[in-house]
N, C-alpha and C positions, 0 to 999 in steps of 0.2 A: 504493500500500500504506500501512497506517495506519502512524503509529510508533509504535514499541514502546519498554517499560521494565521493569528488573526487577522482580519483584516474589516473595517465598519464599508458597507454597501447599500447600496439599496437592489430592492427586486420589482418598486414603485415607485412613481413620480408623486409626490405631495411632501407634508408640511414634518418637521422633526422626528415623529413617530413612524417615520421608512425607511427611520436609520437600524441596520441592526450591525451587532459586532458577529460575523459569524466564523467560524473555521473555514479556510479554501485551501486548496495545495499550492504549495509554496511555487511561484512560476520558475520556467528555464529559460536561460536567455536567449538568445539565438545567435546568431554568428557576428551580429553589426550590436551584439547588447550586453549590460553591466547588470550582474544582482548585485541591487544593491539592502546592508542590512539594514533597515530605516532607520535612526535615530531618532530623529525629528521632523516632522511638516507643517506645513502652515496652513491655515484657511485664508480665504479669498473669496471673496464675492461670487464668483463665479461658481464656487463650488456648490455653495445653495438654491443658486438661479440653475441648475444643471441639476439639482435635485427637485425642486419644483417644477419640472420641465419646458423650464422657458427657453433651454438653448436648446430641445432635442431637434427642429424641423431643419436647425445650423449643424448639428452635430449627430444628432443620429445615432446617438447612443446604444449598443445593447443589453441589456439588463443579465443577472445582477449586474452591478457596475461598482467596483471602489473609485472612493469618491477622495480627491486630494493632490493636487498638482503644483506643488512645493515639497521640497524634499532635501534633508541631509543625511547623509549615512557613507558605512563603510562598505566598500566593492569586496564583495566575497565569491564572484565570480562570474569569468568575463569570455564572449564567443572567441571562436576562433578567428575571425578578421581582426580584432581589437586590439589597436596599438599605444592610442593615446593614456589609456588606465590601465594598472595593476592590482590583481588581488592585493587588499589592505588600504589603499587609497582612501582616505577622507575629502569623501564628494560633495555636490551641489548640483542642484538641475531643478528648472522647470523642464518638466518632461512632456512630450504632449500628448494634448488633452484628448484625443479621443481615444488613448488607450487606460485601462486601470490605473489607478493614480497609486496615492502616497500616505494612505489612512491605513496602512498596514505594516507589518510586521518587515516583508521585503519588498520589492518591486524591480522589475524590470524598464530598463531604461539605453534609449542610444547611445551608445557610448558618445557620439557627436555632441547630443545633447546635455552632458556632463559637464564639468568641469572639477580641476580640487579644491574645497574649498579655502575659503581666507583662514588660514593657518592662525592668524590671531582673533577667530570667531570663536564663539560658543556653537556647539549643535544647533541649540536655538535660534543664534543669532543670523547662524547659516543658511536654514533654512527658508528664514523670512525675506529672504535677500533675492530669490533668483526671480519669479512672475511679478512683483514688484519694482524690480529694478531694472528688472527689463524693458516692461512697459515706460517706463520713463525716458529708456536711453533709447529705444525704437522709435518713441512717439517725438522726443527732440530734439537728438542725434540724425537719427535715421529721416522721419518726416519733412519736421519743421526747418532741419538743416541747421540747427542753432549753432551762431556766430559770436564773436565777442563784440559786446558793444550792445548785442541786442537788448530788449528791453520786451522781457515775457512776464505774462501775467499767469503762475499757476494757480490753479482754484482747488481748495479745501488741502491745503499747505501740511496740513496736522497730521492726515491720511496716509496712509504705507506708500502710498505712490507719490503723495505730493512731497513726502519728506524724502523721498527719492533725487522726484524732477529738482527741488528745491537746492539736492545737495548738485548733480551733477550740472545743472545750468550755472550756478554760480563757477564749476572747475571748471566751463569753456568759457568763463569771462561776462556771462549775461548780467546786466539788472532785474534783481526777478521781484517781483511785486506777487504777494501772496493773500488770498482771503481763508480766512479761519476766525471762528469766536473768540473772543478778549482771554478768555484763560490759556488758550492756546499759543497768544501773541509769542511768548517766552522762550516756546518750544520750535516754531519756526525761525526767529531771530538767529535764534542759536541756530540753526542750520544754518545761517547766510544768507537769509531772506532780506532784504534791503526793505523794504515796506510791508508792513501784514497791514490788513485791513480787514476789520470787523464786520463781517456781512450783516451780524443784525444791527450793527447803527449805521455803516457809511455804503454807498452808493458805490461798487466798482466802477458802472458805466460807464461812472465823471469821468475814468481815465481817457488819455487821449493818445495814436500814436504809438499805439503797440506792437512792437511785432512778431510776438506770437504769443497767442494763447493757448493754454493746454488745459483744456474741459474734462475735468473729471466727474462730473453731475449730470450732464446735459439738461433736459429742457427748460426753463425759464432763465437757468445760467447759462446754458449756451448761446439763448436768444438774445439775453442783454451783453454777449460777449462781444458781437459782433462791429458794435458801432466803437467799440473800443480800438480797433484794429487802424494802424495805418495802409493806404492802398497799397496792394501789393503785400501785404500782412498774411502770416501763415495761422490756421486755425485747427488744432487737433483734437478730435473727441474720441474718449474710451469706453463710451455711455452709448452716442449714437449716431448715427451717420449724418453728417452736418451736410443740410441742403444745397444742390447744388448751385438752387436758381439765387438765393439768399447769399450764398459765396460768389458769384457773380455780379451779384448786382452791388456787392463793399468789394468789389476787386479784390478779392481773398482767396487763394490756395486751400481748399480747406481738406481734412483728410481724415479718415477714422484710422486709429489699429486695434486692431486685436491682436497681440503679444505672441510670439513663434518663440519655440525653442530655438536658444545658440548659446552653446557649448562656449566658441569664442569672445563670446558679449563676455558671458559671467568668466573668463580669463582675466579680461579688464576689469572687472566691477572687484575679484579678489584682490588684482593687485590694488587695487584705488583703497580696499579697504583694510589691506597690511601695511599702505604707507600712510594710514590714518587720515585717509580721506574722504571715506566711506564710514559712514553709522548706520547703526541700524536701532529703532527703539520696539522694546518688546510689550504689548500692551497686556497678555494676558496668556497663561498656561495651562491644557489639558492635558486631560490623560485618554485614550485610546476608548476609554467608558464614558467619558464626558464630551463625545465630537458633538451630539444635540446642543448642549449649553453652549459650546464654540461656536458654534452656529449662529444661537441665538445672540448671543455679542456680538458675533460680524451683523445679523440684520438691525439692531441698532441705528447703526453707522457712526457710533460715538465709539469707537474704538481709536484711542491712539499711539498706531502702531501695529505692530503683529502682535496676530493671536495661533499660538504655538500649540500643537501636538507633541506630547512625547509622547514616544513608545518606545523606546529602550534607552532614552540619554539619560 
């Protein structure tokens, strides 16, 4: 008989209660893949929008399905093509997403998709780092093309992601203007935010002359983002796919992503965070029996920071 490991799944699309923890057999990798031994995963939004079944007609899931695509752990064994990793390796990966994720005991993972992690990280801190910090360096790296000198506005600054954008806009030289609540001001500052602004007293809109916004909310924030933008202004959402006729009509670039695995990104995002230029902040830890209550923190959206799984750290 195979051995088996835990692993939290669902067999249904609905509300906390399709979560279950159940025994499955521990997968094998295949020639282009790493088992890795979980330490630690993170949750992400994505992960409960994918258990309620709002990504399936995108993603097309098949059931059961483990649920969890943040992961740190050790490689205990790796296919036969596989050069980059070694058994024993202390890894990192957003892995993707339409395969079994990261709420379990091992997982199966590209070796491309990998990387080692930042050697002066925690498990936990590890883990929170890779679909987060990805999405920030895809979306203003990659996208918006971000320049030094620019002058971007990222929205809810506080958030995994925006304490991301926040850090890596300001390493390529931006002025980053950030909206987050008054308690929050402190927390983004200290990232290198050059202005936070309080969305429930001050008006982003006022701003003028941006050029680029990075939406992490979309609608009624993405719609007041727009008149903010200088012509010719880049606008990126991770919420929803910003109009084409409306980016048109402000002479706007505008672009959605949705975050891909790359092994290479998270090479850089480690070294950036062994030469202490990278943070990560941890908002809150489960255990392997608690991914519901994890859950329920991520729908919140008052979480600041990641919210961590163990299961062996």
């Amino acid at each position: 008989m195979s051995p088996l490991m835990k692993a939290v799944q669902i067999n249904e699309f609905g509300d906390h209660s399709v979560l279950l923890l159940n025994d499955v057999v521990i997968p094998t990798p295949n020639e282009n893949e790493v088992l890795i031994k979980v330490k630690s995963a993170a949750v992400n939004p994505v992960d409960w929008k994918i258990r309620e079944g709002y990504l399936q007609p995108l993603l097309n899931h098949s059931l059961p399905l483990t649920l969890g695509w943040d992961v740190s752990g050790e490689v205990v064994a790796i296919g036969k093509n596989v050069t980059n990793l070694k058994v024993g390796d202390a890894v990192y990966s957003r892995p993707d997403i339409a395969k079994n994720g990261s709420y379990a005991e091992y997982q199966t993972v590209v070796a491309e998709e990998a990387a080692l992690k930042p050697s002066s990280f925690t498990w936990q801190e590890a883990a929170g780092v890779p679909l987060a910090a990805l999405t920030a360096w895809q979306s203003l790296y990659g996208l918006a093309k971000l320049e030094s000198g620019d002058r971007v506005l990222i929205h809810a600054g506080s958030g995994a992601v925006g304490q991301f954008a926040i850090q890596l806009a300001k390493l390529r030289g931006a002025y980053v203007y950030t909206t987050t609540s008054s308690k929050n001001t402190e927390l983004v500052m200290g990232l290198g935010a050059d202005q936070s602004i309080d969305y429930h007293q001050d008006d982003f809109s006022q701003l003028k002359d941006i050029d680029v916004v990075f939406d992490t909310i979309g609608g009624e924030t993405q719609a007041k983002s727009w008149k903010t933008l200088k012509k010719g202004g880049r606008l990126v959402s991770i919420t929803e796919t910003p109009d084409d006729a409306i980016a048109a009509k402000y002479d706007i670039s505008a672009f959605f992503c949705f975050v891909q695995p790359n092994g290479e990104q998270l090479k850089k995002l480690a070294e950036l965070a062994d030469a202490g230029q990278l943070t990560v902040t941890i908002d809150s830890e489960f255990s392997l029996s608690q991914v519901a209550e994890a859950h329920k923190r991520s729908e919140t959206g008052r979480a600041q920071g990641k919210i961590i799984i163990n299961v062996s750290a």
